[in-house]
Each structure stands twice: as structure tokens, then as C-alpha cells.
Steps between C-alpha positions, in 0.01 A plus 500: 500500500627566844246316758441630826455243793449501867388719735439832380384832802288721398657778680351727693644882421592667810352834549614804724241689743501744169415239269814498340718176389723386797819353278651437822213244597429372166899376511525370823191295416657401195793365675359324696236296267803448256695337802199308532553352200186616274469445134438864398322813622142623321538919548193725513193275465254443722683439838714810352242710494556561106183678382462738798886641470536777242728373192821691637469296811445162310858609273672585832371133692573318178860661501581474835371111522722426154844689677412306848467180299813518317442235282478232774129399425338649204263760559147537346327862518138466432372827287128469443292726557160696342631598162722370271738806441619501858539130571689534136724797610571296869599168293711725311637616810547146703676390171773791500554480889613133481180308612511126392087547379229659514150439592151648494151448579220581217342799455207520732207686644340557110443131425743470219404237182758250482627614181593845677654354814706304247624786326561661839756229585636504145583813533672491837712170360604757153622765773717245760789387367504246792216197524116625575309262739166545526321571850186271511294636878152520395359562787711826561413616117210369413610341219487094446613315201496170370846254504451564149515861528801551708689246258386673206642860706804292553564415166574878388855519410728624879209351708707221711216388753255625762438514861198331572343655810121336536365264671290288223766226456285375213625700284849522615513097455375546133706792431820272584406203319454702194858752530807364365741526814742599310354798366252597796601533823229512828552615830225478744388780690279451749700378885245296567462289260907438449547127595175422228681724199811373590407144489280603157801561351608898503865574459454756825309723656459871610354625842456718772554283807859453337589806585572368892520143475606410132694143664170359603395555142862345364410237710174420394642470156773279560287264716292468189803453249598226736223338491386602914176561441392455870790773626393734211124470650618585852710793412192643222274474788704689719533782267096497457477508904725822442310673230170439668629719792615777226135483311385629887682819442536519086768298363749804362429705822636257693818382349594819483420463896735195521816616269516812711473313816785294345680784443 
């Protein structure tokens, strides 16, 4: 199994006055995270935007992040959405255009048994011919489960791991002492929280702030591989200082606000 490590955006998709995809600033963004020297790139979730663009516009952002990309960082396009037979035909999709996996959130808004939201990702893992990892945020969907519920989810055969986006790290410290590493990987999700994930034990993680300053996160996690806990506290509370001034004007508004300023 291929494991994904490091830092991982969760890029933003760059819209025109029209609402259309802007390749040009999708690439140039790409570029320059890549020369950054980022793990991967997460396409179309929810720094992407994902569930408000129509399908066609999630195929073209997936496509135009894979040929940017060019194989120098793998590239994960996140497909979930309400129902199952888009989220299937979109992994289908990701798989064809070249995207290294794919990932998806549960079905939501209906309150879903577990047995159906399993069956929902089983169905997405049958259709991608690339690895599925699962998109835990339960408090965007409204859906919680148990560390034993997202193992059991990432048992299905062409599940590889899960983004873990939540802030109870109770569960995320149970859910990795039961996983075999070798079979489940877990990146962290929320920006905050980083430097206590990383030092938890996640391979990586995926985030919005990355998307302008993905070498204080790089940092962070190689003070903490080398054992600088005290420099990996100074730089994670820098980055809070940050996002507390972005939670004053909604965090996706506003990077948007800061890439463009950035050019």
C-alpha cells in the first residue's frame, strides 16, 4: 500500500467573476505549493468547495489539478457527496483522469444507519480503481462514528485510510491504537490542532491554512520528528494567532482574501 505522508493543502479552487474554474490560478497555485515542498494536494473537498460545484466542474478541477501536478506529489480528489451514484460516477472519473485517490465524506442530511453509510463507501471503493479514504468532519455532516466504525469502513477491500477532520481527539487516539499502520493510514485535518495529531502519531495531515503557508506546517512536523518539541509549540501557536484573525472574517473567505493578495 502506497502511504501518504506530510503536509497535504486542501486547495482552494479558483473561481472566475462567472463562477467558472480559473485553470490558470489553480496552476500557478499549484506551482507554487509543490515548490514548497508539500506532500500531496486534497482536490475538491471542503476548502475546494466540492459539494457546491456542479459534477462537470468537480471533473474539470480534478483534471486540471492531476495535469498541473504531473506526478510530482500525488494527488487526492475527494468525491463525496449526497448520493451514492454520483460520488460513484466522480470516483470513476478521478480514477480515469490519473488522480493518486479518492476521497469522500458520508452521505448526510438523512441520518444514514451505519450499515447504509457502509455500503455507501463500499460502493465508491468497487467504482475507484485508485485507494478510497474516507472523509471523517462530523461537524460539517452531521454524522459521528465510533474508532470502531471508521476501522470497520476501512476494512472494505480499496479503503486505504481516512482524513480525520474533528476535534474529539478521544477518539482519534483510540482509533490509532487500534489500526494496523500498515494497512490504515490517518491524516489529520483540522490546522489547529496539527502539532497534537502530529505528535499522536498521524502519517500527515490535510488543511486549509496550507494553502499560503504550507513551510510553517513542514516545519512544525519536522520539529516534532526531531524531537523540538518547544520550536514545534512556538511555530503551532503562531499559526493559531493566524487562524483566529481568519475565524473574524470566515476561514475560506479569507484565504481566498490572502492567495489573491499573494497573487
Amino acid at each position: 500500500m502506497t502511504r501518504f505522508t506530510g503536509i497535504w493543502p486542501a486547495l482552494v479552487t479558483p473561481l472566475t467573476a462567472e463562477g467558472a474554474i480559473d485553470a490558470e490560478g489553480a496552476e500557478g497555485l499549484i506551482e507554487a505549493l509543490i515548490a514548497a515542498g508539500i506532500g500531496g494536494l486534497y482536490v475538491c473537498g471542503g476548502t475546494g468547495e466540492g459539494v457546491l460545484l456542479a459534477p462537470a466542474q468537480r471533473r474539470e478541477m480534478a483534471e486540471v489539478a492531476i495535469s498541473a501536478a504531473a506526478g510530482r506529489v500525488p494527488v487526492m480528489v475527494h468525491v463525496g457527496t449526497t448520493d451514492t451514484e454520483t460520488a460513484v460516477e466522480l470516483a470513476q472519473h478521478a480514477s480515469l483522469a490519473g488522480a493518486d485517490a479518492v476521497s469522500a465524506v458520508p452521505p448526510f442530511y438523512y441520518g444514514y444507519p451505519f450499515s447504509a453509510i457502509k455500503a455507501h463507501y463500499r460502493a465508491i471503493a468497487e467504482a475507484a480503481s485508485v485507494p478510497l479514504y474516507i472523509y471523517y468532519i462530523p461537524g460539517a455532516t452531521g454524522v459521528a462514528m465510533s474508532a470502531e466504525q471508521i476501522l470497520e469502513i476501512c476494512s472494505l477491500d480499496g479503503v486505504a485510510g481516512l482524513k480525520y477532520t474533528a476535534e474529539d481527539l478521544g477518539v482519534l487516539g483510540r482509533l490509532l491504537a487500534l489500526r494496523d499502520p500498515e494497512k490504515v493510514t490517518v491524516l489529520s485535518g483540522p490546522d489547529p490542532l496539527f502539532l497534537a495529531t502530529c505528535a499522536m502519531g498521524v502519517e500527515g495531515a490535510i488543511g486549509t491554512t496550507y494553502n499560503f503557508m504550507p513551510r510553517l506546517y513542514i516545519d512544525i512536523m519536522g520539529c516534532v520528528q526531531a524531537g523540538n518539541v518547544e520550536a514545534a509549540r512556538r511555530l503551532q501557536n503562531g499559526a493559531g494567532a493566524l487562524i483566529d484573525v481568519l475565524r473574524r472574517y470566515q476561514v475560506l473567505p479569507g484565504t481566498k482574501a490572502i492567495l489573491n493578495t499573494m497573487g
